[in-house]
C-alpha positions in Angstrom: -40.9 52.7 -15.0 -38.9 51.3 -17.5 -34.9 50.7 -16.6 -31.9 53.3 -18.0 -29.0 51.0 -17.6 -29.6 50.1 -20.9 -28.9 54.0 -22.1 -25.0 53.9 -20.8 -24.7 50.6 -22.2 -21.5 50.7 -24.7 -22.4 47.0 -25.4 -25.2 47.9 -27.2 -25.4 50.1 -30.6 -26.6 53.6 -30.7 -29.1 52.9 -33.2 -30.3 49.9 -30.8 -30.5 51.7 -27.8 -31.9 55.0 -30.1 -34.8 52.9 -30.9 -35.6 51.3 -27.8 -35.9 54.8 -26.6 -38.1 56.1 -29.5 -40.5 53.2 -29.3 -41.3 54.2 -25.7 -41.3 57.6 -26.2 -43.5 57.0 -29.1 -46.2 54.8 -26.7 -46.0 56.8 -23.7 -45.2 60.2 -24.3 -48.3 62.0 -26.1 -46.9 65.1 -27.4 -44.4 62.9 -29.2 -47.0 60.1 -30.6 -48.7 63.1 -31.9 -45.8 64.9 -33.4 -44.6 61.3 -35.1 -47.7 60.2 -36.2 -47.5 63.4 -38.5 -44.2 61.0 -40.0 -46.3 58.5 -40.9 -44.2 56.7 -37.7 -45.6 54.8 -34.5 -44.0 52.9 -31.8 -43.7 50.2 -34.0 -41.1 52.0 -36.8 -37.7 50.9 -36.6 -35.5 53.8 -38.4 -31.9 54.9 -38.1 -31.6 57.4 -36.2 -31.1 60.1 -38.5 -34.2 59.6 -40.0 -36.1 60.3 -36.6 -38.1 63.8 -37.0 -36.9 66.3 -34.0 -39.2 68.2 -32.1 -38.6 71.7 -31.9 -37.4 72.9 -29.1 -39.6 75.7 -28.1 -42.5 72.8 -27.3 -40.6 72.5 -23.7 -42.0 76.4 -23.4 -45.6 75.0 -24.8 -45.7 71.5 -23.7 -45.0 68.9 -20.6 -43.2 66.3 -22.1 -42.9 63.4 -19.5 -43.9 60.3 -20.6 -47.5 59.0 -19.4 -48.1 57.6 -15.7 -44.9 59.1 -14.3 -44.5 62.3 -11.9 -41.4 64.5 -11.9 -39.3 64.5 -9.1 -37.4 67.6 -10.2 -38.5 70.1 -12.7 -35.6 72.4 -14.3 -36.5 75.7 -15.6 -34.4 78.2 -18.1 -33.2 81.1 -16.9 -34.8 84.0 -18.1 -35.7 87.6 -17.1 -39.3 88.5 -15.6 -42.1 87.6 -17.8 -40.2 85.8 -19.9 -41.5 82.4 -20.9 -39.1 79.9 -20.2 -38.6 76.3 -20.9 -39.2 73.4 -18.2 -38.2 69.9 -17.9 -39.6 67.7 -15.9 -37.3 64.9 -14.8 -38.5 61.4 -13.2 -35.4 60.0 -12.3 -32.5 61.9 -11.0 -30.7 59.1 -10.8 -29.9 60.0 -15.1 -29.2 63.3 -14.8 -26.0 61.8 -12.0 -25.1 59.4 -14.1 -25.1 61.3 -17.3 -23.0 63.8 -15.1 -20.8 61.8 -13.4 -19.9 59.9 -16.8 -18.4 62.8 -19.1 -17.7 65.6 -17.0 -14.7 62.7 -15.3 -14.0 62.0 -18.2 -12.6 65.0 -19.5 -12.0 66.4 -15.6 -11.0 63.7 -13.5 -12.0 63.8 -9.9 -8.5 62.7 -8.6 -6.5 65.4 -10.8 -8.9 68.6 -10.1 -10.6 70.6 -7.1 -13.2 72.2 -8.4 -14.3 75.8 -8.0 -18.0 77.2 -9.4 -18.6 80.7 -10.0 -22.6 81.0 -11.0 -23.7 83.9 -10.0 -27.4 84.9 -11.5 -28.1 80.7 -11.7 -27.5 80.9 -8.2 -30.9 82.1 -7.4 -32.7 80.2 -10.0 -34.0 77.5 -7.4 -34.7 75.3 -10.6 -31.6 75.6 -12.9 -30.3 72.7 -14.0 -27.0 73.9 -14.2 -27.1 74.5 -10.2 -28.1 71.1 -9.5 -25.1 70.1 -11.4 -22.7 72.1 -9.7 -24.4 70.4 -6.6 -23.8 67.1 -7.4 -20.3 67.3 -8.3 -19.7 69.1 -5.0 -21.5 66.7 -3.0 -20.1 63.6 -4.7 -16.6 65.0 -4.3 -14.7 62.6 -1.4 -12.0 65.2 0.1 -14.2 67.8 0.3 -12.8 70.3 -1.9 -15.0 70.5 -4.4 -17.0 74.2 -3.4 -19.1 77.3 -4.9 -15.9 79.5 -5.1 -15.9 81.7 -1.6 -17.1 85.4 -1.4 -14.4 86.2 0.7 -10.8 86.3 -1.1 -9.5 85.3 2.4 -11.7 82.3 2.4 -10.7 81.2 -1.5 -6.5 81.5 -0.7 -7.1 79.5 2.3 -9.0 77.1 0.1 -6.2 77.2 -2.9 -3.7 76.6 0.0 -5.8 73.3 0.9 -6.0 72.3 -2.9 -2.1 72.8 -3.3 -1.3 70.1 -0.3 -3.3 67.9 -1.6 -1.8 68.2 -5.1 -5.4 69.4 -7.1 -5.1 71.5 -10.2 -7.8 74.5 -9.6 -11.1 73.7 -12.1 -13.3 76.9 -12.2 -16.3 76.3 -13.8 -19.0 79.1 -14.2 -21.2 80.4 -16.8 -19.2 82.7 -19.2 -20.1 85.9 -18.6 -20.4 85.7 -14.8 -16.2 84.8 -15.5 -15.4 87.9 -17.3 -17.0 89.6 -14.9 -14.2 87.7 -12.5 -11.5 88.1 -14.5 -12.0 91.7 -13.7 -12.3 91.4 -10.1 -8.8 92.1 -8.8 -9.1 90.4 -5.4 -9.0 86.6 -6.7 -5.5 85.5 -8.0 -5.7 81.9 -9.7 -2.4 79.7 -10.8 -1.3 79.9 -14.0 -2.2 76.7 -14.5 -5.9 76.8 -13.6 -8.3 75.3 -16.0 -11.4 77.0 -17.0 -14.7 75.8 -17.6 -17.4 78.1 -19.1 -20.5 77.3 -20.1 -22.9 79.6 -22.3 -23.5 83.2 -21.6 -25.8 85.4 -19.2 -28.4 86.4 -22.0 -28.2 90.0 -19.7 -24.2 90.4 -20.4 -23.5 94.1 -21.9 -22.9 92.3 -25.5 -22.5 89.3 -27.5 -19.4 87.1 -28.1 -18.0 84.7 -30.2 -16.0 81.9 -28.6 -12.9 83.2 -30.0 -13.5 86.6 -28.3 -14.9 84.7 -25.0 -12.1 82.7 -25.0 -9.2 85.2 -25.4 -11.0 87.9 -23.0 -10.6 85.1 -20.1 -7.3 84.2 -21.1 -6.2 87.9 -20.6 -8.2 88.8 -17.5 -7.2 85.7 -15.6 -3.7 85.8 -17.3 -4.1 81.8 -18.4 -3.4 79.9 -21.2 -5.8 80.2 -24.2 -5.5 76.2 -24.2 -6.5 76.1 -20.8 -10.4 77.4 -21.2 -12.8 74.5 -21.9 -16.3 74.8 -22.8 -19.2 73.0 -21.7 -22.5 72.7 -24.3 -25.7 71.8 -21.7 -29.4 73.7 -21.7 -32.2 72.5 -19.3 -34.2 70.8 -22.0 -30.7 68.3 -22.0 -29.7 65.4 -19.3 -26.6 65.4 -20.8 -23.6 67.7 -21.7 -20.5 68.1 -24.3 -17.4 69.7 -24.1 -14.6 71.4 -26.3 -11.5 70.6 -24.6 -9.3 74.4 -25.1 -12.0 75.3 -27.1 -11.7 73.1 -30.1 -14.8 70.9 -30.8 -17.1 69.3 -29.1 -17.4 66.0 -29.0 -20.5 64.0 -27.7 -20.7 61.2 -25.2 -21.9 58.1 -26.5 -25.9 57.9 -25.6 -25.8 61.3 -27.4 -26.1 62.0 -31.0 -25.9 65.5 -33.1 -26.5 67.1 -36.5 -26.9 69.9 -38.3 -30.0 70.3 -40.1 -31.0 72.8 -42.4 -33.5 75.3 -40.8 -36.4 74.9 -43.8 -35.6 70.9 -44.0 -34.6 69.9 -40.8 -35.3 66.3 -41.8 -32.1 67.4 -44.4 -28.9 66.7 -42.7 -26.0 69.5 -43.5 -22.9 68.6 -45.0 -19.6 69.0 -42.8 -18.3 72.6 -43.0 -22.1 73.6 -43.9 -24.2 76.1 -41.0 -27.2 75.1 -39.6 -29.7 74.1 -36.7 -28.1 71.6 -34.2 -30.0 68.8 -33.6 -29.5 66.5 -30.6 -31.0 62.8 -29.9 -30.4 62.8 -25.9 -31.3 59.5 -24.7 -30.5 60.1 -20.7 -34.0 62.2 -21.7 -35.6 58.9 -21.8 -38.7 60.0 -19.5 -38.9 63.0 -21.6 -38.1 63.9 -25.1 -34.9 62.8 -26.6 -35.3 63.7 -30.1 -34.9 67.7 -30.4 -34.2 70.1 -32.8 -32.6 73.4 -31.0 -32.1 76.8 -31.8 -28.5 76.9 -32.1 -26.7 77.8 -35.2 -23.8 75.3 -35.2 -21.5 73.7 -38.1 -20.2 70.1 -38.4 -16.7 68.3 -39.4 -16.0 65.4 -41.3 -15.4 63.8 -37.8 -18.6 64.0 -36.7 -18.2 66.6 -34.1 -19.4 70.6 -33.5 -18.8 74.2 -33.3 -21.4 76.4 -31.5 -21.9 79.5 -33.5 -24.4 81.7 -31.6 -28.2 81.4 -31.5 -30.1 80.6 -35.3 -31.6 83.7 -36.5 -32.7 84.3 -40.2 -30.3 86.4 -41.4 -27.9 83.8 -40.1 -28.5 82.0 -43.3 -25.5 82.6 -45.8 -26.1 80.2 -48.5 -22.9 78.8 -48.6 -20.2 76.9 -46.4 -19.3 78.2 -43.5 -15.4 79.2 -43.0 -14.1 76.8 -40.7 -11.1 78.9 -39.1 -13.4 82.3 -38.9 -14.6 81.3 -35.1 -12.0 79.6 -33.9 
């Protein structure tokens, strides 16, 4: 199996580590070797990464994408109502998926500074969500023990707030978005004012749909916080990696990742900042997998380089013009 280190290595370039990664995804992954060769491209092409074609997305519903000769010792699944066909990721190498975890999510929430407190109801019994094995992980890798799934008994959660208090931890909550409005509306759980929030995506069940904005400002009035004080994470289980929009500004990517907005009938096109289109994502902790993928996200791009999330991609989506920048914010 070949070595990671080489992925979180800052040393290196993006475009040199991108291309180490698509030359052995290229050789060993068949779905891949097929999709490139369609390019004109082998294992042998050197290209920047922009010019890399991106899978779409929906081959993780059609395909198994692991790389030849390896098994998966996890495989994460999408959630997704009965029937449904959902995507699945088969991972070889845990050991990414930490790493990858462990790297950005302290960065922006800093192991010595927060207790952390997820809320996932729904993912909960999903046995194979990604987003559970997360939560996992930075429970189990927590040393003073207060990392926890927040407690069903409100007795249970003051007596754990109490804990976090002595030993001087801001409260983190961190829970998919519409299992927190649903919180925010439960009356027996009383956070600080100056709890931080964490959400990531939406239940695709929830009554309705919700810009950020709306998201943002409905948890800031249930839970009677900040606006500035709601984060948002950006992960999927087709991803080993995630990105977050620190009080819901932009995201920003880690440095093994890269993103652009493509336009949905050229996705080889990249969009122009301010301009709506698919995100695309080059993942390299996917490195037994498929790093090179073009989602189904509708998202818009600044002249920084970094993102806004605008909902899911649909065809009437396209507007034909840029989008306004302060009109989901």
């Amino acid at each position: 199996m070949i070595s990671h280190e080489f992925i979180f290595n800052e040393k290196l370039s993006f475009e040199e580590r991108c291309n180490r990664v698509f030359r052995y995804q290229a050789k060993n992954n068949s779905v891949l070797k097929t999709f490139f060769e369609v390019y004109g491209l082998s294992s042998e092409s050197e290209l920047n990464p922009a010019e890399i074609p991106l899978l779409p997305i929906r081959a993780f519903k059609e395909k198994s994408l692991l790389c030849g000769g390896l098994k998966p010792k996890l495989v994460f699944k999408s959630s997704g109502t009965s029937g449904m066909e959902r995507s699945t990721h088969p991972i070889a190498n845990p050991d990414i998926y930490k790493t990858s975890i462990k790297t950005e999510f302290y960065r922006h929430f800093p192991p010595d500074y927060y207790a952390l407190a997820c809320y996932m109801p729904g993912y909960r019994d999903n046995p194979d969500s990604s987003l559970i094995w997360m939560a996992k992980h930075l429970i189990d890798d927590n040393t003073d023990g207060l990392n926890t799934f927040l407690p069903e008994e409100p007795n249970e959660f003051e007596a754990w707030k109490e804990r976090a208090e002595k030993k001087g931890k801001k409260i983190l909550l961190f829970g998919a978005a519409f299992g927190l409005m649903d919180l925010a509306e439960d009356q027996r759980y009383h956070f600080p004012e100056n709890t931080d929030i964490l959400e990531t995506g939406g239940m695709k069940t929830y009554r309705r749909e919700m810009t950020k904005s709306e998201l943002r400002g409905s948890l800031s009035e249930g839970f009677g916080i900040k606006s500035e004080k709601i984060h948002s994470e950006y992960g999927m289980c087709e991803l080993l990696s995630q990105m977050y929009a620190l009080s819901g500004k932009w995201f920003t990517s880690p440095h093994w990742v890269h993103v652009s907005v493509r336009h949905a009938d050229q996705p080889a096109k990249l969009c122009s900042p301010g301009e709506e289109g698919k995100i695309g994502i080059i993942d390299l902790a996917n490195l037994h997998s498929c790093s090179f993928i073009l989602t189904e996200d509708r998202g818009v791009m600044n002249q920084s380089g970094e993102f806004k999330v605008l909902g899911r991609w649909h065809p009437e989506n396209r507007r034909g013009c840029n989008f306004l920048i302060d009109q989901e914010m």
